[in-house]
DSSP file (Angstrom, degrees, kcal/mol; ACC not computed):
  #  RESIDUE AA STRUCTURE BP1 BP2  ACC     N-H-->O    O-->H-N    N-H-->O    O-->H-N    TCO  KAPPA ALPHA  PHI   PSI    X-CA   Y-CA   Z-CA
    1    1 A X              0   0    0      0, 0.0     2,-0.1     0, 0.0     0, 0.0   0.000 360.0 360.0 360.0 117.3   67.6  129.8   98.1
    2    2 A X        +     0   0    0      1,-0.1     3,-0.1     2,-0.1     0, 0.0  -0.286 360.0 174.5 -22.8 133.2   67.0  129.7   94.3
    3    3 A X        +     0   0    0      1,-0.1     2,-0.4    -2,-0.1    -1,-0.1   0.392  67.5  34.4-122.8 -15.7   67.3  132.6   92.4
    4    4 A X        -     0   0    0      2,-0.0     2,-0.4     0, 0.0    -1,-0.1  -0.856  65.0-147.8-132.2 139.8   66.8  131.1   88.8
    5    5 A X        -     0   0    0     -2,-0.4     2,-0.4    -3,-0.1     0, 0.0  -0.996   9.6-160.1-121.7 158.5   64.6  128.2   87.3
    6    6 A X        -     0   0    0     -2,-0.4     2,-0.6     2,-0.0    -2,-0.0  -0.990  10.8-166.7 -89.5 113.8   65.3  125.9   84.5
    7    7 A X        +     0   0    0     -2,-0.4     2,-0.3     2,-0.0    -2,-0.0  -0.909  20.9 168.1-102.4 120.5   63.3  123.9   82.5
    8    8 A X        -     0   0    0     -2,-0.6     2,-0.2    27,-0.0    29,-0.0  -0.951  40.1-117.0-143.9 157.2   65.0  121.2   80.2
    9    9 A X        -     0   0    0     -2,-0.3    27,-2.4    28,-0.1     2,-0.2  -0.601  47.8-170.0 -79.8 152.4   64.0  118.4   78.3
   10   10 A X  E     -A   35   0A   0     -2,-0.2    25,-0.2    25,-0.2     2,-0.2  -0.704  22.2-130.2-136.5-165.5   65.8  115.0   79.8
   11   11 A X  E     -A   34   0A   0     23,-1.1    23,-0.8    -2,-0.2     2,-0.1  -0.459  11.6-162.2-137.7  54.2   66.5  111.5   79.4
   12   12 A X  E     -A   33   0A   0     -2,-0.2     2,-0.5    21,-0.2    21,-0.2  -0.114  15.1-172.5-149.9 134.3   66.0  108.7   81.8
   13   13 A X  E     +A   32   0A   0     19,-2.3    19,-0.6     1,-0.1    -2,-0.0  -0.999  22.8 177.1-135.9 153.1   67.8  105.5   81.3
   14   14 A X  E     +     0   0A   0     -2,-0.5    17,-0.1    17,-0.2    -1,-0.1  -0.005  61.0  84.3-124.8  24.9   67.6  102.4   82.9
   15   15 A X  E     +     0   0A   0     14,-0.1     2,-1.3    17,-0.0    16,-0.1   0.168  53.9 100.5-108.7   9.5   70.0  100.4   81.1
   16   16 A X  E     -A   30   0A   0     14,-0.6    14,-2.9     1,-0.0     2,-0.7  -0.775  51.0-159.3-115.7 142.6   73.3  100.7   82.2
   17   17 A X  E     -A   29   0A   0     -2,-1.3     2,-0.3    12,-0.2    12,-0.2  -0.796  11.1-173.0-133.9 135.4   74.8   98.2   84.5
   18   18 A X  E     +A   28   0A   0     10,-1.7    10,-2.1    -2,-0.7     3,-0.1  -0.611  33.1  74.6-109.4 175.1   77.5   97.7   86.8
   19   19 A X        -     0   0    0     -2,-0.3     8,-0.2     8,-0.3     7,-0.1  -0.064  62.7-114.6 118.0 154.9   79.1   95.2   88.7
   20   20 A X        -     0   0    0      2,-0.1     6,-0.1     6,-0.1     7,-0.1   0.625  54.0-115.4 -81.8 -13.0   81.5   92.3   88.3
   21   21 A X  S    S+     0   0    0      4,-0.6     5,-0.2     1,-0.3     2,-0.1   0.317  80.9 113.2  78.6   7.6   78.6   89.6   89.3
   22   22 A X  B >  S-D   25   0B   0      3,-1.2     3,-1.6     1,-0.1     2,-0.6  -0.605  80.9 -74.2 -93.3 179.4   80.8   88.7   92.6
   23   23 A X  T 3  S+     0   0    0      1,-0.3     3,-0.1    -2,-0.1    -1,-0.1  -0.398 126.8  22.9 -69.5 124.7   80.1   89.2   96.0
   24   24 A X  T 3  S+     0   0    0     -2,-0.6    -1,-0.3    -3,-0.0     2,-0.2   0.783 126.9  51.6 100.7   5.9   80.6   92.6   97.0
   25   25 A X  B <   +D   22   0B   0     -3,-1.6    -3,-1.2     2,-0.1    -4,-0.6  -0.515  69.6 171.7-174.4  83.0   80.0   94.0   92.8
   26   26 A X        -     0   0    0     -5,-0.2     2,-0.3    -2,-0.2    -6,-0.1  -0.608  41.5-106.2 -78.1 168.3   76.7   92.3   91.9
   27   27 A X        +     0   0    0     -2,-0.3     2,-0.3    -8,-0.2    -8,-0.3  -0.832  49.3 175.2 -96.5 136.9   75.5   93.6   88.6
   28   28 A X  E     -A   18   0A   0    -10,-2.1   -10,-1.7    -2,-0.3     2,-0.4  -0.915  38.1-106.6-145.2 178.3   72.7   95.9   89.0
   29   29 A X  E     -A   17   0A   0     -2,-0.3    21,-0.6   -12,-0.2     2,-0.3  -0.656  37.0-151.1 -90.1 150.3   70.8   97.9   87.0
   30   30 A X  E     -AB  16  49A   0    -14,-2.9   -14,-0.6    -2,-0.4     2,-0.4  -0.863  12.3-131.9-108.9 164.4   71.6  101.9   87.5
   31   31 A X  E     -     0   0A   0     17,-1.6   -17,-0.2    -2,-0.3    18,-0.0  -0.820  23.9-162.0-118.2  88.4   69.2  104.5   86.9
   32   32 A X  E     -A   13   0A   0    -19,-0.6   -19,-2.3    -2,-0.4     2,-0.4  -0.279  10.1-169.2 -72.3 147.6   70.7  107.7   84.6
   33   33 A X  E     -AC  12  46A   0     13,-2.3    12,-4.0   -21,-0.2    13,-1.0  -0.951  14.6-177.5-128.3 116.8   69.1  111.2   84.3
   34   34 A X  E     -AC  11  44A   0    -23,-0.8   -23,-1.1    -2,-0.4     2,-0.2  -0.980  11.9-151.6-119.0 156.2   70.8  113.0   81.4
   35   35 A X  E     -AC  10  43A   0      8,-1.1     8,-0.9    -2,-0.5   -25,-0.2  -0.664  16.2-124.5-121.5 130.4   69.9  116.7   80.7
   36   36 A X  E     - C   0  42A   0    -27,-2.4     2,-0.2    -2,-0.2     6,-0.2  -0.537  21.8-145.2 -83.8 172.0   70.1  118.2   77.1
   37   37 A X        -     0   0    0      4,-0.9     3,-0.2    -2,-0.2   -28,-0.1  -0.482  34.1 -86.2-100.8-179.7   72.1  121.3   76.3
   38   38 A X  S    S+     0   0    0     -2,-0.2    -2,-0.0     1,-0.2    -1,-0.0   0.663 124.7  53.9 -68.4 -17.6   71.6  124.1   73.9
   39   39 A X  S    S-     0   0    0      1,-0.0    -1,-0.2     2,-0.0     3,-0.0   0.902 115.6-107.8 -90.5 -31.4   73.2  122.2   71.5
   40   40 A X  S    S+     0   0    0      1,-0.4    -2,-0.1    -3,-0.2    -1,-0.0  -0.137  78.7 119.2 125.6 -13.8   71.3  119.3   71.5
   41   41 A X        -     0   0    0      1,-0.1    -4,-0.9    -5,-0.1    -1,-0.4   0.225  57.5-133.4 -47.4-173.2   73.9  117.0   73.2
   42   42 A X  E     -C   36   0A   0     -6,-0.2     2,-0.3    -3,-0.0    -6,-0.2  -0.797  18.7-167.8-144.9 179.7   72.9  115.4   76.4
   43   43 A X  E     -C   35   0A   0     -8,-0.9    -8,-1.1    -2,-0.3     2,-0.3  -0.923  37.9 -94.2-154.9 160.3   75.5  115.3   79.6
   44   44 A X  E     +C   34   0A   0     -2,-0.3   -10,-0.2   -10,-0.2     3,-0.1  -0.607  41.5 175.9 -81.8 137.5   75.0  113.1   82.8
   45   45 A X  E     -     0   0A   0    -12,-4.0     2,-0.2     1,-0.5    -1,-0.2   0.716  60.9 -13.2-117.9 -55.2   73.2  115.0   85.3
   46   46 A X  E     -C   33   0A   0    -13,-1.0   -13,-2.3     2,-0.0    -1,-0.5  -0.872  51.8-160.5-135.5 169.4   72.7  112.3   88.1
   47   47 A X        -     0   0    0     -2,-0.2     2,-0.3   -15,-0.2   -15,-0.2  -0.917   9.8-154.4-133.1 150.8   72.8  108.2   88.8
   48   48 A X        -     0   0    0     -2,-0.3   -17,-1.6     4,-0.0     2,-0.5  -0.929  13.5-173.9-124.8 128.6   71.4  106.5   91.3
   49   49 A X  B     -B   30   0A   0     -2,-0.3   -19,-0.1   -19,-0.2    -2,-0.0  -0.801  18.4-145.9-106.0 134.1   73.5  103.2   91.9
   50   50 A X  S    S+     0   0    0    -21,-0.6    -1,-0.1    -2,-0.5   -20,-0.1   0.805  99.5  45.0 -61.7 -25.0   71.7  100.8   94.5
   51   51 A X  S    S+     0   0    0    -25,-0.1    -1,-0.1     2,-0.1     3,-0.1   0.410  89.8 125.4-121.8  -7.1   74.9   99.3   96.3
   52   52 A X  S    S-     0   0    0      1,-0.1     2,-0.2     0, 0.0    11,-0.0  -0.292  72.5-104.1 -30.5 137.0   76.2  103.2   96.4
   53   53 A X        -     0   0    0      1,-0.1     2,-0.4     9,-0.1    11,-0.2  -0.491  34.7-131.9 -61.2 144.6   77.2  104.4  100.1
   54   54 A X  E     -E   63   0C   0      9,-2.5     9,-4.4    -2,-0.2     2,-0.5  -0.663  13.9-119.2-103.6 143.1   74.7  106.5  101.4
   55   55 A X  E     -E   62   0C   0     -2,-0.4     2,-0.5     7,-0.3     7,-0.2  -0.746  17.5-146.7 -80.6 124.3   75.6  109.7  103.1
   56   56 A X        -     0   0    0      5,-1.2     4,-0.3    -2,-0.5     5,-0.3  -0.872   7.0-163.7-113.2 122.5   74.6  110.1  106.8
   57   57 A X  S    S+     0   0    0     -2,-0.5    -1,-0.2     2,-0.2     5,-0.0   0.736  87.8  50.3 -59.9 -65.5   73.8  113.7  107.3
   58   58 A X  S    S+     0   0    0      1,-0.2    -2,-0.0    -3,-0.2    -3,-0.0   0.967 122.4  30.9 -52.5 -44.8   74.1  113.4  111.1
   59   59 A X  S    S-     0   0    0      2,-0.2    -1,-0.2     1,-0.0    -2,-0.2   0.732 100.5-136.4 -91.6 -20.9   77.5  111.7  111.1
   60   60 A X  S    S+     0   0    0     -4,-0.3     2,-0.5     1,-0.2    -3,-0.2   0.659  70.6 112.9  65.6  26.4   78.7  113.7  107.5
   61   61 A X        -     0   0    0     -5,-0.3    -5,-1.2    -7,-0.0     2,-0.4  -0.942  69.2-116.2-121.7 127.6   80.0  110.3  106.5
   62   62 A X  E     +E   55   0C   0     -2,-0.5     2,-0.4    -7,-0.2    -7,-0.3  -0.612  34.3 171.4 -92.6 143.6   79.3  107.7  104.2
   63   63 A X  E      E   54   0C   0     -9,-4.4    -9,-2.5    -2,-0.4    -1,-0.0  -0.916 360.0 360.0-147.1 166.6   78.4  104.7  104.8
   64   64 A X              0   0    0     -2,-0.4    -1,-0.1   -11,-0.2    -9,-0.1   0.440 360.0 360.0 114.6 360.0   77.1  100.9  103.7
């Protein structure tokens, strides 16, 4: 349950990349969400990597 909301300005990037280019660390693109502060700074709030292991609810395990 939420007790609070927030509203903030954010950031969306699609420019950062990881990987080594081999099999098993291809370079892909990641997708960043960063959040400003009160200050005017920004911090990472989430990533989404494509070749990230996915979390299996049912099993509580990651996998892939």
């Amino acid at each position: 349950m939420f007790d609070t909301v927030e509203y903030r300005e954010c950031v969306i990037t699609k420019l950062t990349r990881r990987g080594k280019g081999v099999d098993g660390s291809p370079i892909r693109p990641i997708t960043e969400v960063w959040v400003r502060t009160g200050d005017g700074n920004c911090i990472l709030l989430a990533d989404n990597d494509p070749c990230a292991p996915k979390y299996n609810r049912a099993t509580g395990l990651f996998e892939g």
